[in-house]
C-alpha positions as CSV (number, residue, x, y, z in Angstrom):
1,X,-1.5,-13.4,-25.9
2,X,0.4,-16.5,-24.0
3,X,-2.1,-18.3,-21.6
4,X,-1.7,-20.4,-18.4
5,X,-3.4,-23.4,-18.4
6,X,-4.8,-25.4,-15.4
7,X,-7.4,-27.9,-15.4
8,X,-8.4,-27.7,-19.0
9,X,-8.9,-23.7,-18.9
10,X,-7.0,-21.7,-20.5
11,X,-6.4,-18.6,-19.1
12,X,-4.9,-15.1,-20.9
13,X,-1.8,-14.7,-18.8
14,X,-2.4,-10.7,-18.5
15,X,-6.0,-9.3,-17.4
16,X,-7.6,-6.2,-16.8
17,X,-9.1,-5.6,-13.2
18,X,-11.3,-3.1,-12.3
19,X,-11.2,-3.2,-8.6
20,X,-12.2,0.3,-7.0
21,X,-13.2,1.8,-10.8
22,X,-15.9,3.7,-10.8
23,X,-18.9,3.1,-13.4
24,X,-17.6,6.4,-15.5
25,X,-13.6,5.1,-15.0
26,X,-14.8,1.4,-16.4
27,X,-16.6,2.7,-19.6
28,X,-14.2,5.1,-20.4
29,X,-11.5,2.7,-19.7
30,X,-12.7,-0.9,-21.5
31,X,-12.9,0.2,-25.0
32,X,-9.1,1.4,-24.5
33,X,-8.1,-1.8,-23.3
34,X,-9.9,-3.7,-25.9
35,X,-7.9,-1.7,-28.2
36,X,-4.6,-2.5,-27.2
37,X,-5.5,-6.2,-27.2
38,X,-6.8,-7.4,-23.7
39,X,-9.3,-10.3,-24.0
40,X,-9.4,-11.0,-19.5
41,X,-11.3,-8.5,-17.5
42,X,-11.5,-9.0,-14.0
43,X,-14.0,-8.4,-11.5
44,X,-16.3,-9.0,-8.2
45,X,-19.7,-8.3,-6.7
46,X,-18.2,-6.5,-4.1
47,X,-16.4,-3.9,-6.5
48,X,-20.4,-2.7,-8.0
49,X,-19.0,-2.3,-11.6
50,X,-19.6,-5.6,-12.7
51,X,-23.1,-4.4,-14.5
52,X,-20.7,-1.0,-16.0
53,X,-18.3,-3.9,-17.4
54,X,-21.3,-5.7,-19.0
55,X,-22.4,-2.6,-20.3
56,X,-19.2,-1.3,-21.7
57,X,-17.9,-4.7,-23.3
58,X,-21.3,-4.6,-25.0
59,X,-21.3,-1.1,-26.3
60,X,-17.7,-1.7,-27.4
61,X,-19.0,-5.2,-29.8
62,X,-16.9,-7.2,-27.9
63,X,-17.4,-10.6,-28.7
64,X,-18.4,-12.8,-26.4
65,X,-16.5,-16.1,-27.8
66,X,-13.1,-13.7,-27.4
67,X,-13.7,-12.8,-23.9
68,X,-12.8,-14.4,-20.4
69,X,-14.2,-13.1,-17.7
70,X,-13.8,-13.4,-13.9
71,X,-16.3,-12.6,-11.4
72,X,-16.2,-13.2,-7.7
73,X,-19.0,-14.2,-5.0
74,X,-18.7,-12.1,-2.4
75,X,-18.7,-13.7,1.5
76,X,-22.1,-12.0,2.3
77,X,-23.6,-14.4,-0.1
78,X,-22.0,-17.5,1.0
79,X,-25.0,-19.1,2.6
80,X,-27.2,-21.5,0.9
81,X,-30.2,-18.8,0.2
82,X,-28.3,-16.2,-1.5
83,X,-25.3,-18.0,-3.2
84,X,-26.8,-19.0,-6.3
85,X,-29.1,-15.9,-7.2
86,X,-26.0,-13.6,-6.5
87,X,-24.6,-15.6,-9.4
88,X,-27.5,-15.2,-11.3
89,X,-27.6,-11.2,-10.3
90,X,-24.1,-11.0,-11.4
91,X,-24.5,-12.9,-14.7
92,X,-27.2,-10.2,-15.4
93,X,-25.2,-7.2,-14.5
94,X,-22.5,-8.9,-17.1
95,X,-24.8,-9.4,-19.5
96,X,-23.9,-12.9,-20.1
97,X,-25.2,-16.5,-19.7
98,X,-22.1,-17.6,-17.9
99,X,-18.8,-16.5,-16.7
100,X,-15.5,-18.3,-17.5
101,X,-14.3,-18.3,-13.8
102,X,-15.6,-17.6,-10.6
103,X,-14.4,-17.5,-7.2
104,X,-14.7,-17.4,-3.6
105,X,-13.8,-13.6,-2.6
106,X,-12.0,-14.7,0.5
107,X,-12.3,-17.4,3.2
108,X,-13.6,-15.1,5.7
109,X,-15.3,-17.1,9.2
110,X,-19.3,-17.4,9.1
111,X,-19.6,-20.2,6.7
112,X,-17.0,-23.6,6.6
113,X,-15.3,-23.7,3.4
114,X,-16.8,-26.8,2.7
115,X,-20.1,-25.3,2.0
116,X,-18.2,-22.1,0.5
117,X,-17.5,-25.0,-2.1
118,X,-20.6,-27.3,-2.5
119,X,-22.3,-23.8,-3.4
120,X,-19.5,-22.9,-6.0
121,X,-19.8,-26.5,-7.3
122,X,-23.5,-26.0,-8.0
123,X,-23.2,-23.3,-9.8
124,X,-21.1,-24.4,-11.8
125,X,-22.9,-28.0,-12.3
126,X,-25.8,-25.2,-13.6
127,X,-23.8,-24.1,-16.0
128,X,-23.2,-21.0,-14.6
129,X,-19.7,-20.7,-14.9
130,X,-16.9,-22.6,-17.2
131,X,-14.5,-22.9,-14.1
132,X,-14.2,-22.0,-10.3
133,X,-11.8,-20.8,-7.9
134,X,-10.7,-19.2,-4.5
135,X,-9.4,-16.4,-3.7
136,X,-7.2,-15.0,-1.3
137,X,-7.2,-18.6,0.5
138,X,-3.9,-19.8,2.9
139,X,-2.2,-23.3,2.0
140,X,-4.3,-25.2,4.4
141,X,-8.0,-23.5,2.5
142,X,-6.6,-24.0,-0.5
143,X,-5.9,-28.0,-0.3
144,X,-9.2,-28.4,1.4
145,X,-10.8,-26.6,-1.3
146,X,-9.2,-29.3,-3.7
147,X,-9.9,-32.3,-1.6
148,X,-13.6,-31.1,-1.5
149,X,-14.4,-29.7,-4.7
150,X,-15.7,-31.8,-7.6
151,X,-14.5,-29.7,-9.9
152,X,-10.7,-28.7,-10.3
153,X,-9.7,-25.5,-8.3
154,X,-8.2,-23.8,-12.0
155,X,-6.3,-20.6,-9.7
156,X,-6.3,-19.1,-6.4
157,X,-6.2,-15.3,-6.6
158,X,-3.8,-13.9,-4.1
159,X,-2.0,-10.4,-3.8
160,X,1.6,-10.8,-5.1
161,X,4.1,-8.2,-6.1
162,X,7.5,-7.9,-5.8
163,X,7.4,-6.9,-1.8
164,X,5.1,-9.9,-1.5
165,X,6.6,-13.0,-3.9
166,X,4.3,-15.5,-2.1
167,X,6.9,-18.4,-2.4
168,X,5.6,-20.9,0.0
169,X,1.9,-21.0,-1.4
170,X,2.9,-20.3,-4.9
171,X,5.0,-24.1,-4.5
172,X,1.8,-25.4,-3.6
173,X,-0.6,-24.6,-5.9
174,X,1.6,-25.5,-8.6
175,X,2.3,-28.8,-6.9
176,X,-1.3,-29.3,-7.1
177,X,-1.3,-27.9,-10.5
178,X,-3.5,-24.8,-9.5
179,X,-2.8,-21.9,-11.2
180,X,-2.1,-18.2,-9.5
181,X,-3.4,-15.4,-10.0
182,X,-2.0,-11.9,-8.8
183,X,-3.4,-8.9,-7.9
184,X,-1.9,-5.9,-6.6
185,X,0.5,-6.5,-9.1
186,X,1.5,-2.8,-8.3
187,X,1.4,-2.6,-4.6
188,X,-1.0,0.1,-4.5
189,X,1.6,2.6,-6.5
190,X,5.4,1.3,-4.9
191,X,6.4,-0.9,-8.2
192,X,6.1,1.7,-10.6
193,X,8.1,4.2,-8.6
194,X,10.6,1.6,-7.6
195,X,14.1,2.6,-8.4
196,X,15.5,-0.9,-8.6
197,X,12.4,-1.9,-11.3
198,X,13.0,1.6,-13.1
199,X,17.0,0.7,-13.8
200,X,15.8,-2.2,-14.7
201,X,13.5,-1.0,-17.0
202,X,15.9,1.7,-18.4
203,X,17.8,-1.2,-20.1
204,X,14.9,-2.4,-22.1
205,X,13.2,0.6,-23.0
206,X,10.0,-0.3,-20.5
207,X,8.9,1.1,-17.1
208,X,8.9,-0.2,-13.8
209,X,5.2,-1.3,-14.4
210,X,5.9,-3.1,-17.4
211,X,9.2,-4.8,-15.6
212,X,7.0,-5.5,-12.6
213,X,4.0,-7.2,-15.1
214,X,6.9,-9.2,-16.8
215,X,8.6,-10.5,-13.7
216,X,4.9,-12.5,-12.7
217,X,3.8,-13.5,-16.1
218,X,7.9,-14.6,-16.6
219,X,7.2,-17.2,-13.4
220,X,4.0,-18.6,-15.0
221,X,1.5,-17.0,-13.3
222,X,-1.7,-15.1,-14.5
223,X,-1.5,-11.1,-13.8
224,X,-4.5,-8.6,-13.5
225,X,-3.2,-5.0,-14.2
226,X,-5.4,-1.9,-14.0
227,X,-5.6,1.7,-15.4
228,X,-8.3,3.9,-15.4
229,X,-6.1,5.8,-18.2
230,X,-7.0,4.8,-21.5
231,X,-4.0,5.8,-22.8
232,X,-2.1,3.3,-20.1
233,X,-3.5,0.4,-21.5
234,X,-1.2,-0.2,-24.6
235,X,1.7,0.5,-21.7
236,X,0.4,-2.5,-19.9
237,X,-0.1,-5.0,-22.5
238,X,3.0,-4.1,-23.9
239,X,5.1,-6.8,-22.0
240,X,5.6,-9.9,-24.0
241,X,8.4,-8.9,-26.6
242,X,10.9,-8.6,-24.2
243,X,12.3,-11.3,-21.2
244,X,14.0,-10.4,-17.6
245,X,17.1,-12.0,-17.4
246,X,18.7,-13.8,-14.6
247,X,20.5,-11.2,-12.9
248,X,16.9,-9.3,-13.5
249,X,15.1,-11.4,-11.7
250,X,17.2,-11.9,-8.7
251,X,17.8,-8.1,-8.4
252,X,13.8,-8.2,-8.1
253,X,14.0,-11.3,-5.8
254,X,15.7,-8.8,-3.5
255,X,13.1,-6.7,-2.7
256,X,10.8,-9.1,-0.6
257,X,10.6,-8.3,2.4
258,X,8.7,-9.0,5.8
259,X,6.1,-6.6,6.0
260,X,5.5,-6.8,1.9
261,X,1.7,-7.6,2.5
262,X,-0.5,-4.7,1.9
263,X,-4.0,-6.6,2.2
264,X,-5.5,-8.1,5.2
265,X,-8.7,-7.4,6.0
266,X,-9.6,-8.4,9.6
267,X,-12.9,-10.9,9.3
268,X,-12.2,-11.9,5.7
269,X,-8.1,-12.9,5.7
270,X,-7.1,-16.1,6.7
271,X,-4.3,-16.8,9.0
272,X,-1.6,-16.5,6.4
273,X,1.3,-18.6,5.5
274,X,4.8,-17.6,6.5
């Protein structure tokens, strides 16, 4: 699989989230997506599946040296007390010494960001985790996330879909050579039944998912897709031998539009960028 690279990582360009998976979905699921070739598996404290992820990667002989994972700290564990062993609780739940990435969840507004990085930097000084991130972080977070970390800032993981291309932050991390990660590739269920992406899709023999999955790893960035359908997961993957051409993309290009943003939870989202 093709990989983005930022700041020395290296990071598969298509990975497999588990975001609102339940422990019997995730261990049905994995072994499926091991199968049809994904190495980048995506989670987050805050989803409570991280330790069925550990478990199912284990049961499944994954090994370890193959893998990249992604966890993410979530904001009740931002201060100084809890930071660290929430790492150390997910690393358990994994089943692994270290993570290759972890992030900040989202900026939220109890602790500066600042701290939200000295914290991230620690753990990763500790050896915790290969490389860190943000997620879910506006232009302004993001640049005083770089500016204050020690470490490079290898992505920040934002939602981004057709609907929601992201262009103004998207120039900015790659300006500061930041890699971006989407999620919500599918906008909770409106790609795939997209007529534009299906047409689309008709000429190449793919679906509206594939043609969606395409369209962000065809722009450079990293893409988490998700199934709790094992037999989906050879679909998903199945988006490298083929290339949107330029008429594609500006027919998707088209269908942005103003209210395109599907996540913004009140407390945690910043003020976003227009």
């Amino acid at each position: 699989m093709q990989t983005v690279t930022a700041h020395g990582a290296a990071v598969p360009a298509l990975g497999f989230g588990v975001f609102r998976m339940s422990d019997a979905e995730v261990e049905r699921v994995v072994p499926a997506a091991l199968e049809a070739g994904f190495r980048h598996f995506d989670t987050a404290q805050i989803y409570q599946n991280e330790a069925a992820l550990g478990r199912a990667l284990q049961a499944a002989g994954a090994r370890r040296d193959d893998l990249f994972l992604t966890t993410k700290v979530w904001v009740d564990n931002y201060s100084a007390d809890a930071f660290a062993a929430s790492v150390d609780e997910s690393l358990d739940r994994l089943k692994v010494d270290q993570v290759d990435l972890l992030l900040l969840h989202w900026p939220a507004d109890l602790v500066p960001i600042a701290e939200q990085i000295e914290r991230l930097n620690a753990v990763q000084a500790a050896g915790k985790t290969r490389f860190i991130g943000v997620s879910n972080q506006n232009i302004a977070q993001m640049r005083e996330s770089i500016e204050r970390s020690a470490a490079p800032i290898v992505t920040n993981q934002v939602e981004l879909h057709p609907y929601l291309p992201q262009h103004a932050l998207t120039a900015a991390a790659k300006e500061a050579g930041v890699a971006v990660t989407a999620y919500y590739s599918m906008a909770d269920g409106a790609v795939p039944k997209d007529e534009v992406l299906q047409r689309i899709g008709a000429r190449y023999g793919k679906s509206a998912a594939q043609v969606g999955l395409r369209w962000l790893i065809q722009q450079g960035y990293v893409a988490l897709s998700k199934t709790a359908n094992p037999a989906r997961a050879a679909e998903n993957i199945a988006i490298f031998d083929f290339a949107l051409d330029d008429a594609d993309m500006a027919a998707i290009a088209a269908l942005a539009r103003p209210d395109g943003r599907l996540v913004s939870p009140a407390g945690l989202a910043p003020a976003w960028d227009a």
